[in-house]
N, C-alpha and C positions, 0 to 999 in steps of 0.2 A: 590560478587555482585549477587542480583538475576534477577531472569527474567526483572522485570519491571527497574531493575538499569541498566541496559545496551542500552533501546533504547532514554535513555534521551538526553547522549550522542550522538547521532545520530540523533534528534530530534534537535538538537544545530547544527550541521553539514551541515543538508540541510538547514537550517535559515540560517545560515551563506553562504550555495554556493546562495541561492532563493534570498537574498535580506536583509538578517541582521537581527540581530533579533527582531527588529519591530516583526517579524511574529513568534515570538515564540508563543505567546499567541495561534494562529488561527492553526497555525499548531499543538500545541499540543493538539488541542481540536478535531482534525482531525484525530488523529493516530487510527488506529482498528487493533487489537489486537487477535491474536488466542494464548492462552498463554498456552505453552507447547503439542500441538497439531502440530501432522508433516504435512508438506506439500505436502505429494503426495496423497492426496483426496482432494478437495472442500469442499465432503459432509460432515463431522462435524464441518468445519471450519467456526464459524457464523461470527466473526468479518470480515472476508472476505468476506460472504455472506454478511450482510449489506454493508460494502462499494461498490461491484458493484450494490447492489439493490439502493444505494442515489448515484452511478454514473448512471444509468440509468434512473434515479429520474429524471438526471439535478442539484441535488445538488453539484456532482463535476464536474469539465474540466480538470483535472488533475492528474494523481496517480503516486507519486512518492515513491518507491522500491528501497531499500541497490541492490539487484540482482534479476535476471530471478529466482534464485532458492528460493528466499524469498515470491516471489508471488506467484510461484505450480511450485512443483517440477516434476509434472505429464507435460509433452510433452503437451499431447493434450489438456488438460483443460487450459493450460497456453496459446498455442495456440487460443482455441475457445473463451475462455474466450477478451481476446484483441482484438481479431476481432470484437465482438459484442460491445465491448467497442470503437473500433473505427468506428463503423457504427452507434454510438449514439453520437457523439463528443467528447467520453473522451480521453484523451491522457493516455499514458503509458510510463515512463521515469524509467530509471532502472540507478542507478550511475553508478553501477561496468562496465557494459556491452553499 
């Protein structure tokens, strides 16, 4: 299975705990994606860069994360990054954690 076969799976998961998959559509037009890029920097990570630049847009209220270590695996950027997101109204929802 490659990169992109495995977060479909997972993309059906959170539909299914959010609300069924009514919301598969919205959801999956929603996923950003850093594909094969590790997560202990931000700074190459653009799909990650766009989604907090359209959470702090006000395009999203919500970000939900497999785990803390899927959204940065860096302490502090994981950190700072949340805080600004929650001082703009975005939530941050991690399953595993």
């Amino acid at each position: 299975m490659g990169y992109r076969g495995w977060f479909l799976p997972q993309i059906a998961l959170f539909c299914a705990f959010f609300g069924g998959f009514a919301l598969f559509p919205c959801i999956k037009s929603s996923v950003y994606i850093d594909e094969g890029i590790t997560g202990t920097s931000t700074r190459h990570r653009e799909g990650f860069k766009q989604m907090i630049a359209d959470a702090l847009d006000g395009k999203i209220d919500l970000i939900v994360t497999k785990s803390v270590s899927r959204f940065a695996r860096n302490t502090v950027d994981s950190l700072s990054t949340i805080r600004q997101l929650k001082e703009n109204g975005t939530e941050v929802y991690f399953e595993k954690e």
